[in-house]
C-alpha positions as CSV (number, residue, x, y, z in Angstrom):
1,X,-204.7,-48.6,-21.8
2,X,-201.1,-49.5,-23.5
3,X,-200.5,-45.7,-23.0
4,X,-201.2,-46.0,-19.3
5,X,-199.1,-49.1,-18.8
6,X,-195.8,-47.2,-20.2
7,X,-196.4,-43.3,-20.8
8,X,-192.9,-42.5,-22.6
9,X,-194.7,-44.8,-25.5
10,X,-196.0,-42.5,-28.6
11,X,-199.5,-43.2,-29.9
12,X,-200.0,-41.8,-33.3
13,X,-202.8,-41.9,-35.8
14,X,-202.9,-41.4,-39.8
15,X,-206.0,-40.9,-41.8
16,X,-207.1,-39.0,-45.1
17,X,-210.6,-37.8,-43.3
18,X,-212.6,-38.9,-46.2
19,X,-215.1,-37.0,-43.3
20,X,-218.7,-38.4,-42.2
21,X,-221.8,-38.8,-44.5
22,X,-222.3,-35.5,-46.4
23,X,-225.6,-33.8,-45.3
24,X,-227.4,-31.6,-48.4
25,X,-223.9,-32.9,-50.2
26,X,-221.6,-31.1,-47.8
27,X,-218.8,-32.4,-46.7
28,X,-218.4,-32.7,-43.2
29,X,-214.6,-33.8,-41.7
30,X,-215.1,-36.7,-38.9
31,X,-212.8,-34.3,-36.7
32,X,-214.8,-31.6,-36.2
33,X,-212.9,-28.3,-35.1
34,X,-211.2,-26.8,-31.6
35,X,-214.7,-25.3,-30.9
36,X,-217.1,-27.8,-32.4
37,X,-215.1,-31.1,-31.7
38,X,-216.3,-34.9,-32.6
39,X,-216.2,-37.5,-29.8
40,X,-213.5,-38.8,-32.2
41,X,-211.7,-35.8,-31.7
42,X,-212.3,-35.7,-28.0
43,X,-211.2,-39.6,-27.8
44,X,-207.7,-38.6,-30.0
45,X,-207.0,-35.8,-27.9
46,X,-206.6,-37.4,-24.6
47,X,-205.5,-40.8,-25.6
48,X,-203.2,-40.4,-28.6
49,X,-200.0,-38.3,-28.9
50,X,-201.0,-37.4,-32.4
51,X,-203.6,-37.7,-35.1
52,X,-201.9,-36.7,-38.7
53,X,-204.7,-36.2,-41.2
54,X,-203.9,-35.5,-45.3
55,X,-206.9,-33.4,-46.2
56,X,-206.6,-29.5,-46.7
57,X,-210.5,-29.3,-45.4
58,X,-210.1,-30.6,-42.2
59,X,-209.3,-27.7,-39.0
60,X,-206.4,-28.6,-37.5
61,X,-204.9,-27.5,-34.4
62,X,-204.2,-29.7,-31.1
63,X,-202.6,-32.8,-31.5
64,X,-205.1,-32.8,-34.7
65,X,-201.9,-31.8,-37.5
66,X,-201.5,-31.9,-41.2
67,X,-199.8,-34.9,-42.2
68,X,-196.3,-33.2,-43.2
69,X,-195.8,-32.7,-39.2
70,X,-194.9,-36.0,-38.6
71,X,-191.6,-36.1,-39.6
72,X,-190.6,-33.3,-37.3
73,X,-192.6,-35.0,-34.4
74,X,-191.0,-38.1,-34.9
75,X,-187.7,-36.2,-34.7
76,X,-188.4,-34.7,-31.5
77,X,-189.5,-37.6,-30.2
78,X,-186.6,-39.4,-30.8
79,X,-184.6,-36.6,-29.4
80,X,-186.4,-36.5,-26.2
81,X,-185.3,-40.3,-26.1
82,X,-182.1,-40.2,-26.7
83,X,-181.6,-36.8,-24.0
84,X,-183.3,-39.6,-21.5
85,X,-180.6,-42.5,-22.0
């Protein structure tokens, strides 16, 4: 709802995906994939800007990116800002 009250503001989330309750002790990530997403997934993708996970087993893609991306999203971000004032 913030989102929707001011659009230019950047929602961002950070998590390891320790994933969901292994079934037959496989892990499973709590982000699903592009094909197979999680309602979590589904929820991130339309209300955040970004969702910046640090785990190698998770299948990234969308606004679902390895952690190391945020730097350069922040930067563009900021850019974008500054092109606006």
């Amino acid at each position: 709802m913030l989102k929707q009250l001011n659009p230019k503001l950047k929602v961002i989330f950070a998590s390891p995906d320790k994933g969901r309750q292994a079934k037959n002790n496989i892990w499973c990530s709590e982000w699903g994939s592009e094909d197979k997403p999680t309602k979590d997934r589904l929820l991130a993708e339309h209300y955040l800007d970004g969702v910046y996970i640090n785990n190698k087993g998770t299948c990234l893609g969308g606004k679902i990116k390895n952690l190391e991306a945020l730097p350069y999203d922040l930067s563009k971000w900021f850019l974008e800002i500054k092109k606006e004032e």
